[in-house]
C-alpha positions as MATLAB code, in Angstrom:
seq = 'XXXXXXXXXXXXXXXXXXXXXXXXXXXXXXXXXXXXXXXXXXXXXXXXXXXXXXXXXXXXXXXXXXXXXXXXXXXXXXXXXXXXXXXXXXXXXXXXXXXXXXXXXXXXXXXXXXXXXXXXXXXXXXXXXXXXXXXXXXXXXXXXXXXXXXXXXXXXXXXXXXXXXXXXXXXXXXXXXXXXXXXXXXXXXXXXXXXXXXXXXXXXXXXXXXXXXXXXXXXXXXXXXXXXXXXXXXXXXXXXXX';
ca = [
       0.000    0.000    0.000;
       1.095    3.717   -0.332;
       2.954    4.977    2.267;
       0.601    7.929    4.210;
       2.708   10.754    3.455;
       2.724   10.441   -0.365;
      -0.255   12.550   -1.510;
      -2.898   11.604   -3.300;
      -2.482   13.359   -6.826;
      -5.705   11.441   -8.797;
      -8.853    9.745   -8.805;
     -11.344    8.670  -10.413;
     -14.420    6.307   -9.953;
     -17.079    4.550  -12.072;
     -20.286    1.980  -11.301;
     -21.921   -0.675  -13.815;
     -24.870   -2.374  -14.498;
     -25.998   -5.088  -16.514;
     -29.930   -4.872  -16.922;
     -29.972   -1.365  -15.229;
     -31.734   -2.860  -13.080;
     -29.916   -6.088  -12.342;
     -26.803   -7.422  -11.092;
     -24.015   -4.187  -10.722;
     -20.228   -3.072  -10.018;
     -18.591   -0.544   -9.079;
     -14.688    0.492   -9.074;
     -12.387    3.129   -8.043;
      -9.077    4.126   -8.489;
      -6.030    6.574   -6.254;
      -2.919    7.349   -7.660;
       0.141    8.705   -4.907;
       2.579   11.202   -5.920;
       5.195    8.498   -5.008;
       3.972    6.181   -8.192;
       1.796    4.156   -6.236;
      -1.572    2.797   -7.470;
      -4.538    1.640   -5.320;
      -7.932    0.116   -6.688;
     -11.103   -0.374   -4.934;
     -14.430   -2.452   -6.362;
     -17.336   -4.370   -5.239;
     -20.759   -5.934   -6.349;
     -24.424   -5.996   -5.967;
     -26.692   -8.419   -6.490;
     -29.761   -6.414   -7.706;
     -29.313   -2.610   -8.255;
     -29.196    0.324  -10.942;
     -25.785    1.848  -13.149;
     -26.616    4.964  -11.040;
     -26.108    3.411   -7.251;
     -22.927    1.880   -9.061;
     -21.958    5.358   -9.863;
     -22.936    6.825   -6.098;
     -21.548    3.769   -4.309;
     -17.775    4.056   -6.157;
     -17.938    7.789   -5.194;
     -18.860    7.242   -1.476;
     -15.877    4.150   -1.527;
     -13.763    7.017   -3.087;
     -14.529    9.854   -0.379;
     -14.342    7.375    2.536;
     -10.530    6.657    1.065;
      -9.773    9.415    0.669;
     -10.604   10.639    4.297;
      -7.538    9.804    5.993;
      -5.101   10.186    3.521;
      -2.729   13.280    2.370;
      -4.515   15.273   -0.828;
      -2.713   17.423   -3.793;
      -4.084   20.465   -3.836;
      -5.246   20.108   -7.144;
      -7.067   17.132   -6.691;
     -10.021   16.286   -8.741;
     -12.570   12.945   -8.483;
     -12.698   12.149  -12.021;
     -16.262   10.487  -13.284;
     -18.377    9.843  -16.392;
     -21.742   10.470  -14.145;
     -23.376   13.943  -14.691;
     -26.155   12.205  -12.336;
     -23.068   11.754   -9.772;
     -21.772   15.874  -10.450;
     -24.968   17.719  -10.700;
     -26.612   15.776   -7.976;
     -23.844   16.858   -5.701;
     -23.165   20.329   -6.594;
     -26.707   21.485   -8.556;
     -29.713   19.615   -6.625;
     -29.133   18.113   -3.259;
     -29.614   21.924   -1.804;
     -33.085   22.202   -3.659;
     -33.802   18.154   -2.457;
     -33.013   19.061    1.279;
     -34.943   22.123    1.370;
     -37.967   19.647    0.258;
     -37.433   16.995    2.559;
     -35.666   15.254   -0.296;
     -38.324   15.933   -3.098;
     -37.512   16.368   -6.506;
     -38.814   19.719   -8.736;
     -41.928   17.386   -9.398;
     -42.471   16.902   -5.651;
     -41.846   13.161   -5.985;
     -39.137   11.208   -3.544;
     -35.610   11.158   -4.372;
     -33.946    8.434   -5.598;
     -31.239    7.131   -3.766;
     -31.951    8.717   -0.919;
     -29.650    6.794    1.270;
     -26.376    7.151   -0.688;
     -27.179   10.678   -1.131;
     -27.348   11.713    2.387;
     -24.215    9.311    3.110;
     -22.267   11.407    0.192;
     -23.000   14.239    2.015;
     -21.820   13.599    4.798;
     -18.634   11.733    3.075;
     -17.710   14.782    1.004;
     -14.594   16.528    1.453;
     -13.881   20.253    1.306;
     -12.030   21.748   -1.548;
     -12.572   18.194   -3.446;
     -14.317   19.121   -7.021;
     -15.542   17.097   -9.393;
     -14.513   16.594  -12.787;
     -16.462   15.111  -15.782;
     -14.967   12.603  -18.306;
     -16.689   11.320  -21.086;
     -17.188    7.356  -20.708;
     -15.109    5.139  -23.151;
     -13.224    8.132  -24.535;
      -9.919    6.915  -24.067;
      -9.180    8.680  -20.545;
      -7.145    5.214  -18.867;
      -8.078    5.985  -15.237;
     -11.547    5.591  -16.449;
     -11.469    3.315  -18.508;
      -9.454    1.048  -15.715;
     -12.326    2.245  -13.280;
     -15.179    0.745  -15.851;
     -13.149   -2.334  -16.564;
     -13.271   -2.999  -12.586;
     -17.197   -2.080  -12.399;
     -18.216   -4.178  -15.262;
     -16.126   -7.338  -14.029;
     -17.620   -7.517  -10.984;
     -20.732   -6.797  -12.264;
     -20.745  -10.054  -14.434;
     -19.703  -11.707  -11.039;
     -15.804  -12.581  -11.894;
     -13.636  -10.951   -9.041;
     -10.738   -8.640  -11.251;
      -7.458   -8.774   -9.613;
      -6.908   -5.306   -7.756;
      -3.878   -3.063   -8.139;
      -2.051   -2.245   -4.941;
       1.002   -1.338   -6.463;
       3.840    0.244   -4.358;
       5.784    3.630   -5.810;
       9.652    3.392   -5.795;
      10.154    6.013   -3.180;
       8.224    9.122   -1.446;
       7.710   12.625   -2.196;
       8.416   11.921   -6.495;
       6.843   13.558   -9.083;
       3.624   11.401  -10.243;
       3.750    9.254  -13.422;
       5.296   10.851  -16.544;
       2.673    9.402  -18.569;
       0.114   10.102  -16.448;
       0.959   14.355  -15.912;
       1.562   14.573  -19.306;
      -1.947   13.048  -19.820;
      -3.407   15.595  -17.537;
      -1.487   18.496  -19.186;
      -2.694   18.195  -22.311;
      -6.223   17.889  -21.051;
      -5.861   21.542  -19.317;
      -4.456   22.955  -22.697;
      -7.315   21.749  -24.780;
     -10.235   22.792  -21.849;
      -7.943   26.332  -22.194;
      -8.371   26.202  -25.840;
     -11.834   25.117  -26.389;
     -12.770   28.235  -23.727;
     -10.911   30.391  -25.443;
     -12.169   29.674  -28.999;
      -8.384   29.185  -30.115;
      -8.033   27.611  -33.232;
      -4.949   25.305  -33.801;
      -2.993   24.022  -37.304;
      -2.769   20.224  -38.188;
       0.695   20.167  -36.570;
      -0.684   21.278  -33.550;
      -3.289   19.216  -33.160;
      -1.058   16.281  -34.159;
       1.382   17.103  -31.261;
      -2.157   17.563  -28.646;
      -4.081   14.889  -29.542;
      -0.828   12.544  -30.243;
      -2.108   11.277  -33.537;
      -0.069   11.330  -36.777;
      -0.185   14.523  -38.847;
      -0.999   12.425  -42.258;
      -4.269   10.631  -40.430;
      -5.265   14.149  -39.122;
      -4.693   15.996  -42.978;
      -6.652   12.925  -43.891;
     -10.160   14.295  -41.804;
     -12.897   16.351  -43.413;
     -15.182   16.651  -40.877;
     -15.711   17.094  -37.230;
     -15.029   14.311  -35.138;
     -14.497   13.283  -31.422;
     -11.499   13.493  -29.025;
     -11.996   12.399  -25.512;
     -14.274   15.324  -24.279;
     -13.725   17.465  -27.158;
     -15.617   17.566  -30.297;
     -13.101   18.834  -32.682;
     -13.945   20.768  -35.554;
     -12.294   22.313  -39.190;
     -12.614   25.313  -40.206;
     -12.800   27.439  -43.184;
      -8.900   28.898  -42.789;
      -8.057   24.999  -42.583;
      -6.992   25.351  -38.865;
      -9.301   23.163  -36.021;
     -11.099   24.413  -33.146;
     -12.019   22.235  -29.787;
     -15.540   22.604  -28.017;
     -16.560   20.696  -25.334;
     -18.825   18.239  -25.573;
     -22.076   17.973  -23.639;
     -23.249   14.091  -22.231;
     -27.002   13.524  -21.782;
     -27.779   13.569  -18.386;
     -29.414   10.908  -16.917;
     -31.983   12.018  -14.858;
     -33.395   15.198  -13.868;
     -33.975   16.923  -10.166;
];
């Protein structure tokens, strides 16, 4: 296990469900600064993709409790039920005794109020779009949907090489280049092929090859009429409504 004085630097979560409802999974995921890894998952026998989702964030937050946090810290998950429920509705549920905008109950009550009171201050939340490429999610999903087809996936517990080192090359570059394209896509910046080659780390002849928009993690990336490409964020359904 990670030693307690290497900070956590990321996280991320996801849940699964096959029948939504029906048998579920959930799985989680906490990377140290020192290189060290440390995965979390579980099983229900009868439940919904969205108590997945709460349950891996609650196993997350409880984790995270006692343990040293980066300052820039983010819980990384595909849910828009898990994000909006947390920082847009549970305010306007509480003030209704846990009713919706309709006036009808809540679901998931129970893991709501136990989020609640599991959440951390200063820890945001950060969307990801599901199957997009993004590994910590991806890893997080591959965890959740194991155990939700009853097989028990083996569980990383990796430990780093040392304390107080930078966190995984791969893994800060990763997260770089995710903060330059959220900068550009707010900005409106458009970029040439070469750029886009070097941000998206895709060969410049399969990008001078496109036409048309197409899809890039969270990005939908676009051409335009100077032949440069612009980034805009893309916008997930959300699954249910307050």
């Amino acid at each position: 296990m990670a030693a307690e004085s290497a900070r956590v630097v990321a996280a991320a979560c996801d849940g699964a469900c096959s029948g939504n409802p029906g048998p579920g999974g959930w799985g989680c995921l906490l990377r140290f600064e020192d290189g060290s890894v440390r995965e979390l998952g579980g099983a229900a026998a009868a439940t919904t993709n969205n108590r997945m989702e709460l349950t891996a964030a609650l196993a997350v937050m409880k984790e995270l409790r006692n343990l040293p946090l980066h300052p820039d810290l983010r819980l990384r998950t595909d849910s828009r039920y898990l994000i909006d429920g947390l920082t847009k509705w549970m305010p306007g549920w509480k003030r209704k005794g846990w009713r919706t905008a309709s006036g009808g109950p809540v679901l998931n009550r129970d893991l709501w109020e136990e989020l609640d009171r599991a959440r951390l201050p200063g820890l945001s939340l950060a969307h990801v779009k599901g199957h997009s490429g993004d590994p910590d999610n991806d890893r997080c999903d591959a965890i959740a949907v194991a155990y939700s087809r009853g097989s028990s996936p083996e569980l990383d517990q990796s430990e780093g090489d040392g304390l107080d080192q930078p966190a995984p090359a791969a893994l800060g570059e990763l997260l770089t280049r995710l903060e330059v394209a959220d900068r550009l896509a707010s900005g409106g910046y458009a970029l040439t092929t070469a750029e886009l080659a070097r941000l998206v780390e895709q060969p410049l002849a399969r990008l001078q090859e496109r036409q048309g928009p197409w899809i890039w993690r969270d990005w939908r990336v676009s051409p335009t009429s100077d032949g440069r490409w612009r980034l805009e964020r893309t916008e997930p359904d959300l699954q249910e409504s307050p």
